[in-house]
C-alpha positions as CSV (number, residue, x, y, z in Angstrom):
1,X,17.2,-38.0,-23.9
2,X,19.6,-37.7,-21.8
3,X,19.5,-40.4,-18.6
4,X,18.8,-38.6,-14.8
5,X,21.9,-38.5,-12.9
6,X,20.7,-38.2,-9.0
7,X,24.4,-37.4,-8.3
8,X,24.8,-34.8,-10.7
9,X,21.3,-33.3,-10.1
10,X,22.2,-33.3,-5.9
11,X,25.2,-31.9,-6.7
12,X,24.1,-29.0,-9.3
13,X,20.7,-27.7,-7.7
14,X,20.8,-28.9,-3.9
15,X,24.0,-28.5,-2.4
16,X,25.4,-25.9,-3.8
17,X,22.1,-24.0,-2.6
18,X,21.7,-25.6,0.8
19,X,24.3,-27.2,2.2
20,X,27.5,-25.7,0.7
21,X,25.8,-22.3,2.1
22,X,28.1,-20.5,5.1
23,X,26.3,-21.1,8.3
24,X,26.1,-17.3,8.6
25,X,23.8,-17.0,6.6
26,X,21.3,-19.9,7.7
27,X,19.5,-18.2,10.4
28,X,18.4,-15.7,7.6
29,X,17.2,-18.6,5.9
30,X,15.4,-20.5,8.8
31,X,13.1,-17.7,9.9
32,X,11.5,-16.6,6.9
33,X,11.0,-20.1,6.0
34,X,9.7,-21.0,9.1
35,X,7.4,-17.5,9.2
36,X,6.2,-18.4,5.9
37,X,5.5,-21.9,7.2
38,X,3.8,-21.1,10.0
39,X,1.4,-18.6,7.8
40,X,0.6,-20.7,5.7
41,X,-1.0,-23.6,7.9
42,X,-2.0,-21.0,10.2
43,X,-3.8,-19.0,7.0
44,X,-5.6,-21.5,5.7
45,X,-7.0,-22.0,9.1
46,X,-8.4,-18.8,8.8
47,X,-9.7,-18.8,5.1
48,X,-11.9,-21.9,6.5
49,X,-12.8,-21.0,9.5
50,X,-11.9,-17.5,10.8
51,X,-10.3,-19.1,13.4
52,X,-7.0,-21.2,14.6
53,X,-9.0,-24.0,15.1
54,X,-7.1,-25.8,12.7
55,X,-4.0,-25.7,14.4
56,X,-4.6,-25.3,17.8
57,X,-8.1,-26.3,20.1
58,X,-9.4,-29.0,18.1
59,X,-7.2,-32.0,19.4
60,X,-4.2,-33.3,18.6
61,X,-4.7,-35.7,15.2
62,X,-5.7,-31.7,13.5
63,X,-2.4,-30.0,15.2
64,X,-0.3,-33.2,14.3
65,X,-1.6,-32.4,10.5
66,X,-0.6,-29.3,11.3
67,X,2.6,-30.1,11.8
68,X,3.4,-32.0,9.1
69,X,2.1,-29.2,6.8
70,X,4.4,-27.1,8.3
71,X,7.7,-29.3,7.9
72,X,7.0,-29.9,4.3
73,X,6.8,-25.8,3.8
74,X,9.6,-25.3,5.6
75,X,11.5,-27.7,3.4
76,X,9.8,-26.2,0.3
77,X,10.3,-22.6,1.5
78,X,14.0,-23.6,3.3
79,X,15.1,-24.3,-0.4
80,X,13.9,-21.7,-2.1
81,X,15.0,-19.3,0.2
82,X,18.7,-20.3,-0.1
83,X,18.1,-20.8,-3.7
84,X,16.9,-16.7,-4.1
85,X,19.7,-15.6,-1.9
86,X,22.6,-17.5,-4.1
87,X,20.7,-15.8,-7.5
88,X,21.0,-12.9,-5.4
89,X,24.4,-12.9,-4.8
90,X,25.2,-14.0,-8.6
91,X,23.6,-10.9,-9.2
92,X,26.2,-8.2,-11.1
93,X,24.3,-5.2,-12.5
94,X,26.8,-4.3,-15.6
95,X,25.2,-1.1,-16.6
96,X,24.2,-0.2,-19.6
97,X,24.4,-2.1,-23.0
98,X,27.7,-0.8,-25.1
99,X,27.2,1.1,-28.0
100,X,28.0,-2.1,-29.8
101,X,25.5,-4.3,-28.4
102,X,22.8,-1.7,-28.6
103,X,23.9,-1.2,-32.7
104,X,23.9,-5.0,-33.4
105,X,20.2,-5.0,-31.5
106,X,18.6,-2.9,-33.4
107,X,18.1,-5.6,-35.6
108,X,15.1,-6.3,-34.1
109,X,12.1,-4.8,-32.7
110,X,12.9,-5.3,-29.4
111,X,16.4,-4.4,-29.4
112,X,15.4,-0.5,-31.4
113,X,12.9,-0.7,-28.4
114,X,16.2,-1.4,-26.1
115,X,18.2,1.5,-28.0
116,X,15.2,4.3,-27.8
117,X,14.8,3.7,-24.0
118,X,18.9,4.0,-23.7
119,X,18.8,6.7,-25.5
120,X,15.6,8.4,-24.8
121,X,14.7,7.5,-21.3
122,X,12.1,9.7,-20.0
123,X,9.8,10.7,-23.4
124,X,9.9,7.2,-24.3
125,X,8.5,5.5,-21.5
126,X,6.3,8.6,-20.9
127,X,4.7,7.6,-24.5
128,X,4.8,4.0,-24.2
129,X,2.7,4.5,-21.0
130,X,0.3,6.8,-22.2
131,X,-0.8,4.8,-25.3
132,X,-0.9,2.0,-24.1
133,X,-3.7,3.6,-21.0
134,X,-5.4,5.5,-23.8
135,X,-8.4,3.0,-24.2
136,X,-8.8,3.0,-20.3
137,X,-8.6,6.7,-20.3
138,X,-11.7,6.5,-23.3
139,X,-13.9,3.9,-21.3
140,X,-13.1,5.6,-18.0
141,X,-14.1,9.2,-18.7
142,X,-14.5,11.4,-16.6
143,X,-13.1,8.9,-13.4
144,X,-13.4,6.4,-11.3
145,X,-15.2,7.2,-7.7
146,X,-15.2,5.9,-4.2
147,X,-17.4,6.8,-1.6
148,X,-14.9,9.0,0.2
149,X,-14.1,11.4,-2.6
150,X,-18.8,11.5,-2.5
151,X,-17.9,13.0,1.2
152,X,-14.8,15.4,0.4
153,X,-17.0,16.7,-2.4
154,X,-19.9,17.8,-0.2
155,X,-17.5,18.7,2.4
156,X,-16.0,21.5,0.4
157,X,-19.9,22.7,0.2
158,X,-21.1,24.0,3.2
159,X,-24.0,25.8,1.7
160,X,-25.5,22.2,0.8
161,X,-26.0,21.7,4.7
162,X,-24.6,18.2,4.3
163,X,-21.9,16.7,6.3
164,X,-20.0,13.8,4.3
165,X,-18.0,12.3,7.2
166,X,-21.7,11.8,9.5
167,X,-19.7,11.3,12.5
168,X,-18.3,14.8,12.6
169,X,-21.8,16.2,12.6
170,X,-22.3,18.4,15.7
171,X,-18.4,18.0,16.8
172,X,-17.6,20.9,13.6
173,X,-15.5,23.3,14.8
174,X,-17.7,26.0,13.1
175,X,-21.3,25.5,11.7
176,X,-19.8,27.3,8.5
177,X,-17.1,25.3,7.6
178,X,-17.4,21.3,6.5
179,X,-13.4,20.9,6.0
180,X,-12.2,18.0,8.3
181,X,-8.8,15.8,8.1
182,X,-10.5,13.0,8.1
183,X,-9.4,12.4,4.9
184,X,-6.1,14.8,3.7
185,X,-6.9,18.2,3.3
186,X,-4.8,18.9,1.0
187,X,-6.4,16.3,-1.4
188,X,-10.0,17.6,-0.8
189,X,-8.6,21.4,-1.5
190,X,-7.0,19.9,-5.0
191,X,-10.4,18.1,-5.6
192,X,-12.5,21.3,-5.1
193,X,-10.0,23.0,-7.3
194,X,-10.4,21.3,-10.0
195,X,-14.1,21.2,-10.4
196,X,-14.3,24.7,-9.8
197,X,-12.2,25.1,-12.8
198,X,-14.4,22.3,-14.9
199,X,-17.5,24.4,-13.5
200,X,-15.8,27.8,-14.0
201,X,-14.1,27.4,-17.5
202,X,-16.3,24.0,-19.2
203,X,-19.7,25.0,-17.0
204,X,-19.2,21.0,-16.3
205,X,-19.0,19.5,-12.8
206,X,-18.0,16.2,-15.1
207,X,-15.2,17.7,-17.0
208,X,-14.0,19.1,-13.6
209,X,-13.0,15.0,-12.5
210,X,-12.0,15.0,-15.7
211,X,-8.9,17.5,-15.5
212,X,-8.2,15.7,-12.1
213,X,-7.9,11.9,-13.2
214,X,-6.1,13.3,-16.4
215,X,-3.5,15.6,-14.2
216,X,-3.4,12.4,-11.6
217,X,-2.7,10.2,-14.7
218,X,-0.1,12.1,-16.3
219,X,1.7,12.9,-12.8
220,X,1.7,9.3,-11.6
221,X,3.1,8.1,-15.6
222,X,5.8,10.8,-15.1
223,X,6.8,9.8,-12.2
224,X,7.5,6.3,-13.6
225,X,9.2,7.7,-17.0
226,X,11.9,10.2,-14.4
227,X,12.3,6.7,-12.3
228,X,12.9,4.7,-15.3
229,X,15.7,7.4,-16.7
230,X,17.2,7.4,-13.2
231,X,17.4,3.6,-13.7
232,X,19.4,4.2,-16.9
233,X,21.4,7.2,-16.9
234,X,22.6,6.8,-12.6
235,X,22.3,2.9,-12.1
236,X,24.2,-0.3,-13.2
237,X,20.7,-1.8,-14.3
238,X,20.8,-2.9,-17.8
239,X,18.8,-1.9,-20.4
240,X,17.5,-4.8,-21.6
241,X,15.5,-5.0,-18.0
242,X,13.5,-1.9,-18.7
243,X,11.2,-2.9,-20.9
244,X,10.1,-5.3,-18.8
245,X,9.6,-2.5,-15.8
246,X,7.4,-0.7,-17.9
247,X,5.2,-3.9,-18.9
248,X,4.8,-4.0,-14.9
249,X,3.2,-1.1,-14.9
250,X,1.1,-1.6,-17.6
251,X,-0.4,-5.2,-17.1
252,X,-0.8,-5.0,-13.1
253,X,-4.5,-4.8,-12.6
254,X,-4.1,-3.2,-9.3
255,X,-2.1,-0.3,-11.0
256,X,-4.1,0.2,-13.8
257,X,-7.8,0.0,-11.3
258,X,-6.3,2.7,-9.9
259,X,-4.8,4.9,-13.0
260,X,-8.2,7.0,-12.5
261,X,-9.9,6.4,-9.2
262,X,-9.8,9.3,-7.6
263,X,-8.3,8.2,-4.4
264,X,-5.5,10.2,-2.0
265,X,-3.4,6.9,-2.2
266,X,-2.5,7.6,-6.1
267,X,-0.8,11.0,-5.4
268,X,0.7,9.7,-2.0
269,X,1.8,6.7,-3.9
270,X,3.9,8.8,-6.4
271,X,5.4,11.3,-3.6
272,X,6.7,7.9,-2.4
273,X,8.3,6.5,-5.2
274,X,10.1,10.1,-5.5
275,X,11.0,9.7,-2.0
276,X,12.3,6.5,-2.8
277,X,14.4,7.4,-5.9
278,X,15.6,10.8,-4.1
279,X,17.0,9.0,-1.6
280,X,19.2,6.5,-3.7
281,X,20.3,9.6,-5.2
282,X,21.1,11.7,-2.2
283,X,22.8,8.5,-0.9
284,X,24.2,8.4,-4.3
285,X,25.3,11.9,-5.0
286,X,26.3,15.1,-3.1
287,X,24.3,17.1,-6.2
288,X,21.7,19.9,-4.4
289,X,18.6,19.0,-7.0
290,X,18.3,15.4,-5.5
291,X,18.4,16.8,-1.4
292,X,15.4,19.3,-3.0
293,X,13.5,16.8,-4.4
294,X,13.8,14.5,-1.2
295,X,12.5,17.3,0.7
296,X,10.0,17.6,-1.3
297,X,8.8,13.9,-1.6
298,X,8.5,14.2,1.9
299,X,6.1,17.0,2.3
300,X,3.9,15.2,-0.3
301,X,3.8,12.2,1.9
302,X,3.2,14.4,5.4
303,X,0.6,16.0,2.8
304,X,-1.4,13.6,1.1
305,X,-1.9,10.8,3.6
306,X,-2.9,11.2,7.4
307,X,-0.5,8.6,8.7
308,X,2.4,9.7,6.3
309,X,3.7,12.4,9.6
310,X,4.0,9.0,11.4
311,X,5.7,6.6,8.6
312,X,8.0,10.0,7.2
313,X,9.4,10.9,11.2
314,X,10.0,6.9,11.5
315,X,11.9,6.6,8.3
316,X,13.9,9.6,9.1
317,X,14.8,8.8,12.5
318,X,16.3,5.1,11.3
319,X,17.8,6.6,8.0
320,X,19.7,8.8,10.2
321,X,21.1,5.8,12.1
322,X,22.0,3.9,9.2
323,X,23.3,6.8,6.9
324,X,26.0,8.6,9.2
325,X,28.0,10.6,5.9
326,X,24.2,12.3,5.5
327,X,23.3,12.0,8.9
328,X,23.2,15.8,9.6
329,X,21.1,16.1,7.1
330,X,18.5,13.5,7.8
331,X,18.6,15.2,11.5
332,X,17.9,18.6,10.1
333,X,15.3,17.8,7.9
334,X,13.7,15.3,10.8
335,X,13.6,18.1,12.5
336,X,12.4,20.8,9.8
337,X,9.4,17.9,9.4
338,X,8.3,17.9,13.0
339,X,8.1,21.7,13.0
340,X,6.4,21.9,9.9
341,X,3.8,19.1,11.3
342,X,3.1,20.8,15.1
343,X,2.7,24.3,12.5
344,X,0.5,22.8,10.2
345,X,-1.8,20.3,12.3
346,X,-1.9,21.7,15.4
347,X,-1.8,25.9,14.6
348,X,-2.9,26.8,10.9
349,X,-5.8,23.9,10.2
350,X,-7.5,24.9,13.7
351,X,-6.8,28.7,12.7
352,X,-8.8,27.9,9.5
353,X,-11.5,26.0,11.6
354,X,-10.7,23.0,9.9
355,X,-12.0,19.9,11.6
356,X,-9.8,17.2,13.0
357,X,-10.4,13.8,12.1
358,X,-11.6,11.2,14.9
359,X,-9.4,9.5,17.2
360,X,-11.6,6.2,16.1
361,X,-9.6,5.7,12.6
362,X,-6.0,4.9,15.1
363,X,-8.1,2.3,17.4
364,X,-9.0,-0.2,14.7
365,X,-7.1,-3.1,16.4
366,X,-8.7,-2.4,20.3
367,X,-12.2,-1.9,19.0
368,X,-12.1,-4.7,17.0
369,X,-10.5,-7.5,19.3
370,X,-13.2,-5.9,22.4
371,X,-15.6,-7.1,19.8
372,X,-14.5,-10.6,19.3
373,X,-13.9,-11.0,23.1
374,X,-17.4,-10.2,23.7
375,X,-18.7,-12.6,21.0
376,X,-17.0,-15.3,22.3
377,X,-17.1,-14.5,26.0
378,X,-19.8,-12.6,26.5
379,X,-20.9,-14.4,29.2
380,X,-17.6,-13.5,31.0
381,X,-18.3,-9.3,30.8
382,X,-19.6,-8.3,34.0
383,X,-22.0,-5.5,34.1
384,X,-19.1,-2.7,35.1
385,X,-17.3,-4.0,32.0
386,X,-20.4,-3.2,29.6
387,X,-20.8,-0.1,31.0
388,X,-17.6,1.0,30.1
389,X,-17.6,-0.5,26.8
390,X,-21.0,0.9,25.9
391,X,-19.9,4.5,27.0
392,X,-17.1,4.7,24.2
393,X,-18.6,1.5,21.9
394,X,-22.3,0.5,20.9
395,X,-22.1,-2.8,22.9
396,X,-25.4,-4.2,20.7
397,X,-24.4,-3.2,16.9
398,X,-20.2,-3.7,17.5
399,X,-21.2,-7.4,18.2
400,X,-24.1,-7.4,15.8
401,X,-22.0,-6.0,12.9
402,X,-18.9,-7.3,13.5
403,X,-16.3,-8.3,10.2
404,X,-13.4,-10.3,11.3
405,X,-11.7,-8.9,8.2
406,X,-12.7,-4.9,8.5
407,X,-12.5,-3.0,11.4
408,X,-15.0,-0.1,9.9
409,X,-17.9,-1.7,11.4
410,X,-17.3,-1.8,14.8
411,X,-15.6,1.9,14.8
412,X,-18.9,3.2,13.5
413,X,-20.3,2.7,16.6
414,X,-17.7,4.6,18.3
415,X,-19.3,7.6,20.5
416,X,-18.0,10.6,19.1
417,X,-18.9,12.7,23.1
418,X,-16.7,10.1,24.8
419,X,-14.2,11.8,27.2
420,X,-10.6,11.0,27.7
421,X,-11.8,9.8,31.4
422,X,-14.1,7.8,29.6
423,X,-11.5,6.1,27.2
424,X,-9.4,5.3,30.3
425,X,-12.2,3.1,32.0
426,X,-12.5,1.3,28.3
427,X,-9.0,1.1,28.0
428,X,-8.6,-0.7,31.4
429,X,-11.2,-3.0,30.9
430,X,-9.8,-4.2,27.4
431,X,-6.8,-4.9,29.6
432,X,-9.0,-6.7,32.0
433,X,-10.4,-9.0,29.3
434,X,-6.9,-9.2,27.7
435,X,-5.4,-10.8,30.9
436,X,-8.7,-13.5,31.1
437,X,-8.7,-14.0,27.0
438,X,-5.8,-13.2,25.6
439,X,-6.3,-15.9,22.7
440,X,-9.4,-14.3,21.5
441,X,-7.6,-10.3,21.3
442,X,-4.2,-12.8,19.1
443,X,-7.1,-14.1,17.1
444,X,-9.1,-10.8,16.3
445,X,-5.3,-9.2,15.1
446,X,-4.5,-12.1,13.2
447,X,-7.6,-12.7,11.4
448,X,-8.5,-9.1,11.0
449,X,-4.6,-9.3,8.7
450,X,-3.7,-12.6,7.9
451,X,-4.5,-11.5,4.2
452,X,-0.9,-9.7,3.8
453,X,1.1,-12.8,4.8
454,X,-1.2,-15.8,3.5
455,X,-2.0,-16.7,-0.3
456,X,-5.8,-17.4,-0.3
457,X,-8.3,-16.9,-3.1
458,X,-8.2,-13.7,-4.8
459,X,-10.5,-11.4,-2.7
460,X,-9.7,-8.3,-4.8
461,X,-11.8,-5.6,-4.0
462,X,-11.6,-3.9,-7.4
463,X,-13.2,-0.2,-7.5
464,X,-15.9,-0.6,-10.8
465,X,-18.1,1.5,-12.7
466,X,-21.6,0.4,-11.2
467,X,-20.2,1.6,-7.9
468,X,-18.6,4.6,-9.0
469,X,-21.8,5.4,-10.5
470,X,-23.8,5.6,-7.9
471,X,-21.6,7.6,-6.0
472,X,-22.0,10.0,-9.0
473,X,-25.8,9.5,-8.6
474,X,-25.7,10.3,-4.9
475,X,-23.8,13.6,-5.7
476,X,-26.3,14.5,-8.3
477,X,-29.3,14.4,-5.8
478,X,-27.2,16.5,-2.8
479,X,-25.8,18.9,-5.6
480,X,-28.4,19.4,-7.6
481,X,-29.1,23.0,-6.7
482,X,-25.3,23.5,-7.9
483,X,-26.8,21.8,-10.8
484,X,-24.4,18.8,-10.9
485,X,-24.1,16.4,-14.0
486,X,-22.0,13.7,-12.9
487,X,-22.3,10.5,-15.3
488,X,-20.9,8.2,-17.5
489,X,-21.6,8.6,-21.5
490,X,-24.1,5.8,-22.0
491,X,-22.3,5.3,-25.4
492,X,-19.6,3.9,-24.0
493,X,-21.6,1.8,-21.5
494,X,-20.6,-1.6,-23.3
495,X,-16.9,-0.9,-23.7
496,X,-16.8,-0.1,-20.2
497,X,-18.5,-3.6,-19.3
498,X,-16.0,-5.5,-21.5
499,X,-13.5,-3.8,-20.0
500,X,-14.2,-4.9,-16.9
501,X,-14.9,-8.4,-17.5
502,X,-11.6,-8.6,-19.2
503,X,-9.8,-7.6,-16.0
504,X,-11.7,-10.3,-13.9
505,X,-10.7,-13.0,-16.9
506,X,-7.7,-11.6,-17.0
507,X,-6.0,-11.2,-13.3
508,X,-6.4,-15.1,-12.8
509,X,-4.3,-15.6,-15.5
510,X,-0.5,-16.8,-14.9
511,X,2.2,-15.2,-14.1
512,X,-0.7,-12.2,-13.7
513,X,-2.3,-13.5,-10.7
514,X,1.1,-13.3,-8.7
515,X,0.6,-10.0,-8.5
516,X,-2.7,-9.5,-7.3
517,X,-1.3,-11.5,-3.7
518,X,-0.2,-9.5,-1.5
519,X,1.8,-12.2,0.4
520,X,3.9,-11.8,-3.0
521,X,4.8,-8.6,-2.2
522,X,5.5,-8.4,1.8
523,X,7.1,-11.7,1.8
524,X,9.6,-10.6,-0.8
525,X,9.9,-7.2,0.7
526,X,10.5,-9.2,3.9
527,X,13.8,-11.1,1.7
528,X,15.1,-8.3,0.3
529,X,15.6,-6.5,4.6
530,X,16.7,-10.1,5.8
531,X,19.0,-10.5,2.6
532,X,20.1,-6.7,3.5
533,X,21.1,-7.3,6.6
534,X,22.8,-10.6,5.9
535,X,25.0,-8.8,4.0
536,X,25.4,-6.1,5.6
537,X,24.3,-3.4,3.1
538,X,23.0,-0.4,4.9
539,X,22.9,1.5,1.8
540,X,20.6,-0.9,0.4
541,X,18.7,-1.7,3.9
542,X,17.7,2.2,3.9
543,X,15.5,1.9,0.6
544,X,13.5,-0.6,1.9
545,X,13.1,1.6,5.4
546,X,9.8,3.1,4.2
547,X,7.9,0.6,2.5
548,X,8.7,-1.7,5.6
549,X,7.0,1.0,7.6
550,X,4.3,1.0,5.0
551,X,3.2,-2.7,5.4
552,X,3.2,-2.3,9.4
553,X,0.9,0.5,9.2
554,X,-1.2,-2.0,7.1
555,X,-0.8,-4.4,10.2
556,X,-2.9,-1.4,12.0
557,X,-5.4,-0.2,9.3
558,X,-8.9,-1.5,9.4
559,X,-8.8,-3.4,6.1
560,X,-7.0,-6.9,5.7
561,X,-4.9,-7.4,2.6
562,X,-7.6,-8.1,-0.5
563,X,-8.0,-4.2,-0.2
564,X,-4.6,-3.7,-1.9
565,X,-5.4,0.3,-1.3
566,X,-2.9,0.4,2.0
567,X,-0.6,-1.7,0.4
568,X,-0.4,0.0,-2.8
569,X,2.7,2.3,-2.0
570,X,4.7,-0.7,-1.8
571,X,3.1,-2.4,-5.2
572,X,3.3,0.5,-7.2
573,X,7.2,1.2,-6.8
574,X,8.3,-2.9,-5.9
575,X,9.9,-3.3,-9.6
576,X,11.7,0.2,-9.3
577,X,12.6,-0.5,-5.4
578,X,14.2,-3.6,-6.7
579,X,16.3,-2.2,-9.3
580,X,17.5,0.5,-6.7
581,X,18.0,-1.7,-4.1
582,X,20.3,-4.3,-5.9
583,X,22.3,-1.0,-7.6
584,X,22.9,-0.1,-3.9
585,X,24.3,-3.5,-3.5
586,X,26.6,-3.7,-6.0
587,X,27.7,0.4,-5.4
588,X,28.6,-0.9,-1.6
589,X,30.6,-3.6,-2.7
């Protein structure tokens, strides 16, 4: 064996790395190391006690702790950083294997693997993807449901006299028609759709979610199989990496729990990861097809997800800043979007009498820090102040019901009949109380989304068959005069058990459980921008424009970040986003 040189080992894995680095670059190194630092004594905080009290209000031999927790992270995290960014800069994407190479690998499974994907792109990850879902597809039948697809259902059936969304009822804009935008209209229309055909053509409500998770499956595996022969036919990324991009999409338990839950996030996700490849390709490539497709990516997101207006407008606007050969045409289409949204939102759905949703679901970070100031300092709310919280908010059940880690309780109790004059006076007095306690609105943010940024135990709020089921009971009852048969076979009711305890075993298991963090993802979403801009790479910074938007409208949602759903745009295209991002790189320079 050979003997442990500390010379050679300072020399070969430390310096190099950290202190041979240009000082340019250490300020790119010293904040996320110190973010991450801070997040993580400030997280666990939180996991223990919903609170800072950890760090900060509890004396000083807890904050001294504190402390050194913090320097030995940022050592930790100060090293690995620098480490990451010199792998990233020995990164050189040489393209595909030569015809050579890819002749003398065939000599082995993986390699005629290799040669079928470099030759065959799109059919062969399309059929590598759809065998290996086929037993989910069996034990799944006819999909997976969540409460809100229960309320989109009824909502497309007026005649049932029941109001999914309870909170619209009596606020309708006509006693005939149950359509709201709570969730995407355009999702609830698609929904109805298709189990008018199951009913129509099968006489089956069942078959009906059938055809949808089986169109939703094949469109999201499609999308992957065109990304993965962009990736080989118009990037430097090598061959013998796809493979491995596939198995991502196979083995991640968040992707496949959500393969047939029939959620708007699934087709938003894949109008993203269009978006996303569009734009490498527009950025790319003067061709037409890709400035179609682009367009196109974006209507799905405006479409398919209430805040996508909001994230799509954003991304625009900054793409057009960093991208000036195709900034007339960023401008033109940021325009061409804002039309199409004042048109759509504001002029046809109204036309149509479809309800719009309720300004509660944009005022999940107020509502829930007035809550958490009045559990703390309730004794500090004069009687003015409760008045105008208990106009807009149930002052009783917000505190009673209150979840430092989901918002959805307190907006519940949010009075639909408020008037704008009424959110004013609330408005002001959450100022008021911000001014006397601002520590307790910084705690209620923080502990309300401390989940994206801190590693903690696995909270994963996974979307089973037991609850799906009884969402399928509940539409039997309301439907029945439709004469709804919504169920699971019972002969598959064991393989559909196993299944699921397999996935529970199985997502603790290394390197698996990685992803099922989402620190994992926003911290090394947060590298790549840093990295970006360290080097200077706007055509590379302008990938990563959306899903950056993406987990800040997670830092306003009302969930924290064990309910992957609001992150999922971001973990469903991460390994393609990568390879494009690092192509860009090495295009640029």
């Amino acid at each position: 064996m050979q003997e442990f040189n500390i010379k050679i080992f300072w020399r070969k894995y430390v310096y190099r790395y950290v202190c041979e680095a240009e000082r340019r670059r250490r300020p790119f190194v010293v904040v996320p190391a110190a973010l991450f630092s801070f997040f993580m004594v400030l997280g666990y905080s939180y996991a223990e006690t919903d609170s800072w009290s950890l760090v900060f209000g509890a004396g000083i031999v807890p904050f001294l702790k504190a402390c050194v927790k913090f320097a030995v992270f940022f050592a930790l995290f100060y090293y690995v950083i620098s480490f990451l960014y010199c792998k990233f800069d020995d990164i050189t994407l040489s393209g595909p294997f030569s015809k050579a190479v890819r002749n003398d690998s065939k000599k082995h499974l993986f390699g005629r693997y290799i040669a079928l994907v470099s030759r065959y792109p799109f059919r062969t990850s399309f059929l590598t993807l759809f065998i290996a879902y086929i037993p989910y597809i069996i034990v799944s039948y006819p999909a997976i449901l969540m409460p809100d697809q229960v309320y989109q259902i009824l909502d497309t059936y007026p005649n049932l006299e029941y109001i999914g969304i309870q909170y619209l009822k009596g606020h309708l804009l006509s006693d005939q028609i149950y359509l709201n935008t709570h969730h995407p209209i355009m999702h609830t229309l698609l929904l109805r759709a298709f189990l008018e055909i199951g009913t129509v053509v099968f006489h089956s409500f069942n078959v009906g979610l059938f055809l949808f998770a089986t169109a939703q499956f094949l469109f999201v595996i499609s999308a992957v199989s065109y990304g993965i022969r962009i990736l080989v036919i118009r990037t430097p990324v090598p061959d013998k990496y796809i493979p491995f991009i596939l198995l991502y999409y196979i083995i991640s338990p968040n992707i496949q729990n959500y393969m047939f839950l029939l959620t708007k996030d699934v087709i938003y996700v894949v109008f993203v990861f269009y978006f996303t490849l569009s734009l490498y390709l527009v950025v790319t490539s003067s061709e037409c097809r890709y400035r179609i497709m682009f367009v196109i990516s974006g209507l799905g997101i405006v479409l398919f997800r209430n805040d996508g207006r909001y994230s799509l407008i954003i991304a625009l606007s900054v793409l057009a800043l960093l991208y000036r050969r195709q900034r007339k045409f960023l401008l033109k289409y940021l325009a061409g979007i804002v039309v199409f949204c004042l048109l759509f939102f504001r002029v046809l759905l109204p036309m149509y009498h479809v309800t719009p949703g309720s300004i509660r679901e944009v005022l999940s970070v107020p509502f829930q820090q007035t809550a958490r100031y009045i559990i703390e300092h309730g004794e500090d709310v004069t009687a003015e102040e409760r008045t105008a919280i208990d106009t807009v908010l149930d002052y009783d059940h917000m505190i009673k019901f209150y979840n430092p880690h989901l918002s959805d309780n307190v907006k519940a109790t949010y009075n639909e009949n408020s008037t704008p004059d009424d959110l004013l006076r609330y408005f002001k007095v959450w100022f008021q109380m911000l001014r006397k306690h601002p520590d307790s609105y910084i705690q209620a943010y923080i502990n309300n989304y401390y989940y994206y940024l801190y590693p903690g135990p696995i909270l994963f709020y996974d979307y089973c068959y037991q609850p799906s089921e009884r969402c399928m009971d509940l539409l039997n009852r309301v439907m029945a005069p439709l004469g709804a048969d919504f169920h699971y076979p019972s002969s598959l009711y064991t393989a559909r058990m196993q299944y699921e305890l397999f996935r529970e075993d199985y997502m603790y298991v290394p390197p698996v459980i990685l992803l099922m963090y989402s620190p994992t993802y926003t911290w090394l979403l947060t590298l790549l921008l840093l990295y970006g801009i360290y080097k200077k790479i706007p055509q590379a910074i302008g990938l990563l424009v959306f899903p950056v938007l993406v987990v800040c409208m997670c830092m306003v949602s009302p969930c924290n970040g064990f309910y992957f759903r609001y992150l999922y745009p971001v973990i469903f295209i991460f390994p393609v986003l990568i390879s494009l991002f690092f192509s860009a790189k090495r295009i640029a320079t």
